[in-house]
N, C-alpha and C positions, 0 to 999 in steps of 0.2 A: 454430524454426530456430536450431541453432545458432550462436554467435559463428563468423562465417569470415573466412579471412587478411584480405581484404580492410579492416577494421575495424581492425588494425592496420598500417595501414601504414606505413611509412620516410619515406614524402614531407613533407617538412615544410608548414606551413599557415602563411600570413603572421601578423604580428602586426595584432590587432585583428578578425581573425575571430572567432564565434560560435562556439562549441565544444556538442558535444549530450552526453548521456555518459548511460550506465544504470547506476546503483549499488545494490546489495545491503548491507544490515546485518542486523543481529542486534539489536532494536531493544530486548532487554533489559539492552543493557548504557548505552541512554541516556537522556536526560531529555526524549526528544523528536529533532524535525528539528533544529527553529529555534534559531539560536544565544541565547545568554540569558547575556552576560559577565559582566550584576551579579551574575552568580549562581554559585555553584561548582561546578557540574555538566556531567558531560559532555553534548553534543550532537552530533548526525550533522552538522551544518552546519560547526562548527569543525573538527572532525577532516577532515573532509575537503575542507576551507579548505586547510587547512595544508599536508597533501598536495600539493593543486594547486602551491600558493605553492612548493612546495619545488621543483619542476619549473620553474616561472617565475624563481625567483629573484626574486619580490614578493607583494605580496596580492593574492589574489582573490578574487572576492564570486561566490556560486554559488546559484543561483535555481533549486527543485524545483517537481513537479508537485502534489504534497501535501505539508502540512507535518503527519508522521505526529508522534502522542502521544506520550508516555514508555511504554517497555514496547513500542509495536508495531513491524512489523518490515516492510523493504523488500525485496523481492524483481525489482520490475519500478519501481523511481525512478526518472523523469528527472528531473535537471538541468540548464542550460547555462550556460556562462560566457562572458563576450570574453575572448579571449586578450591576456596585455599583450608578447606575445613569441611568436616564429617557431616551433612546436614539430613534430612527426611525432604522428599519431594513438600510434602504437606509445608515444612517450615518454611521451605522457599518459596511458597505461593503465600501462604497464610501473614508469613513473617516479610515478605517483603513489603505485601501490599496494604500492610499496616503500618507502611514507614513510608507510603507513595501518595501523591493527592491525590484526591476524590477522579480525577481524569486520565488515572495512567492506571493501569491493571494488567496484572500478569494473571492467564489462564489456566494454563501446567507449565510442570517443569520435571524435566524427565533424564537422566541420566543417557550419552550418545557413546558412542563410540568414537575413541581420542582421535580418530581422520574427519568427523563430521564437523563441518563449515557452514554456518549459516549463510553465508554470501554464495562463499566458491561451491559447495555440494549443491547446492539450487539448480534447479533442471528448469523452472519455471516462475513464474510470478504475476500476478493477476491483479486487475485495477477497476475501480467500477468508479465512474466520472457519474454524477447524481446531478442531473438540473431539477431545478421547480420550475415547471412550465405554468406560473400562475399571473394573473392583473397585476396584482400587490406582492411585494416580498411578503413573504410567510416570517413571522417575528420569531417563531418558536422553532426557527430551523435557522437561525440565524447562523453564519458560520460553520455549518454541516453541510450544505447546497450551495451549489450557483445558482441563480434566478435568470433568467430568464421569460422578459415579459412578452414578446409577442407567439405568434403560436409557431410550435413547431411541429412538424413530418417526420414522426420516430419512422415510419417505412421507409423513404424517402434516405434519410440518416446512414439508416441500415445496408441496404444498395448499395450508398457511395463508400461505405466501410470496406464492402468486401475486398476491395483492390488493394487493401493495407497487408490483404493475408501472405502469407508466405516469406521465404528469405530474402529482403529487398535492401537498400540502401537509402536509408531514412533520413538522410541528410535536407530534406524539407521539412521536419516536424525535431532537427534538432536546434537546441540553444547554441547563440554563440557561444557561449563561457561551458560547454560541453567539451570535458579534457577524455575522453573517450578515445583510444585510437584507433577504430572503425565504425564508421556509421551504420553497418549493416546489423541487422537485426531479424528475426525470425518472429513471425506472431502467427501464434497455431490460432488465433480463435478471436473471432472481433462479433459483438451481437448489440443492435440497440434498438430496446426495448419501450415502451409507455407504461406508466403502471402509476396510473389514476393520472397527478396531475404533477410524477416527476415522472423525465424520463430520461433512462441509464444506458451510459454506455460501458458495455462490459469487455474488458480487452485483455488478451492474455498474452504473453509472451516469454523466448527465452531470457532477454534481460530489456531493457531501455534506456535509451538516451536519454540525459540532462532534459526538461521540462517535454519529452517526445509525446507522453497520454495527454499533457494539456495543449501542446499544440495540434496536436489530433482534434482534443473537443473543438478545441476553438474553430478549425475548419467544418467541421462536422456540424455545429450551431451553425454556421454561414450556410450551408444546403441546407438544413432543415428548418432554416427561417427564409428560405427561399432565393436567399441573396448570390447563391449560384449553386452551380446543374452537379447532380451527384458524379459525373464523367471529370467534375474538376479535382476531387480529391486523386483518382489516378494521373491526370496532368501534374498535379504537385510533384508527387513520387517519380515522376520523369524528368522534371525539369531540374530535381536537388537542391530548390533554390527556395532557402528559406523567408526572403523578402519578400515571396513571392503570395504566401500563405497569408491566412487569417492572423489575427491578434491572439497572443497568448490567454486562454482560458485562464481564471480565476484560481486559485488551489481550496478555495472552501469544498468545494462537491468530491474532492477527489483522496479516495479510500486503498490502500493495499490491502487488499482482503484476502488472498489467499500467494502462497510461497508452494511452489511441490518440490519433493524429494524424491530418492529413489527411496523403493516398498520395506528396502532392508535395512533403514533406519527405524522401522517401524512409529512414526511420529502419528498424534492423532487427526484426524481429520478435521479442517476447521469450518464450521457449519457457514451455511449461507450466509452473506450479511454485504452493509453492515444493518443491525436490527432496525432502523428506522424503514427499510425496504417490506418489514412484518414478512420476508419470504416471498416478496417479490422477484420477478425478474429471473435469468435465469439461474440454475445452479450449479 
């Protein structure tokens, strides 16, 4: 569903309410979500700190639903913040994202209720891994895709996906530097798809391990470039043994597109994406 009027409104919102907000980046222009001051690199969290601040006329501290890597890219983020000041939904979209570069944009921003959590309230969160299955890197999708030159088997892919479903112990698809203190995981929904000359994999789940959807693709390209049998993706998941696996997939192809909530926060729905798919794949 689209953004409608409603999402921006005029109506100003007290000071000290909970503010919700959906943000978009380009996540190859950062070093990550998480702010990281000792250090000289841009992050999604600052930039769009500051933003805010500039519409408040103070700081503000802005808490997401996943705190995406360097290189990946947000298409369906929430956020939320308290407000330190009386604002209109309208001024926090309009005003912030006229203090944010050309690559970061906030969609709505909507008043929650003082228990909602963008992190903790998340019931789910959803990832879509984008290769370009082409000869030549594609120049104009530089840094939005993985590439991928020889051919791959979206069927084939798919198949070996399935064994990822359910409540397992993903200790083969996590990072060592994963401070996590259970590796088990729940993934209601794994699908991968062709659609034209990329093809997606789309994987949904209750939360994830430290680099888990890239070490998922990573093995998932190894079956579908044929270099082994879709029965080995369930071998991994048995043995827990991450040396065991493929090499870490790339973070350019890899999108958080969508966060779910429960229905009584009433948040909007965030459309397919991310847009370079034109509505591909599934929804």
């Amino acid at each position: 569903m689209a953004d409608s009027p409603q999402h921006f409104s005029a109506d100003l919102t007290p000071a000290g309410s909970r503010i919700a907000c959906r943000v978009e980046y380009d996540g190859s222009r950062y070093h990550g979500w998480q702010a990281q001051p000792h250090l000289d690199v841009a992050t999604v969290q600052e930039d769009l700190e500051r933003g805010l601040a500039a519409v408040a006329d103070q700081a503000i501290r802005a808490h997401c639903a996943g705190r995406t890597d360097t290189g990946v890219h947000g298409f369906g983020q929430v956020i939320h913040f308290d407000a330190p000041v009386a604002r209109s939904s309208k001024s926090w979209v309009l005003g912030t994202n006229a203090n944010l570069p050309p690559h970061v944009r906030v969609h709505w921003a909507l008043p929650v209720a003082t228990e909602f959590h963008a992190r903790f309230s998340a019931l789910a969160r959803r990832y879509r891994y984008i290769v370009a299955n082409t000869p030549v890197r594609p120049a104009l999708l530089f840094g939005q895709v993985t590439w991928y030159r020889r051919s791959l088997d979206a069927v084939r892919m798919h198949r070996a996906a399935q064994a990822l479903l359910g409540e397992r112990d993903f200790s083969a698809f996590r990072a060592a530097a994963c401070q996590s203190t259970t590796p088990m995981r729940n993934v209601h929904a794994v699908q991968v798809d062709r659609v034209g000359d990329l093809v997606v994999i789309d994987i949904k789940a209750n939360a994830f391990l430290h680099h888990m959807v890239r070490n998922i693709a990573g093995a998932l390209l190894s079956v579908g470039g044929g270099h082994r049998s879709p029965e080995w993706i369930a071998e991994l998941l048995a043995k827990g043994d991450r040396t065991a696996g493929a090499d870490t997939a790339p973070p350019d192809g890899l999108y958080l597109v969508d966060v779910e909530y429960p229905g009584s926060y009433r948040l909007p729905i965030t459309p397919a994406g991310p847009l370079l798919l034109a509505g591909g794949g599934t929804a």
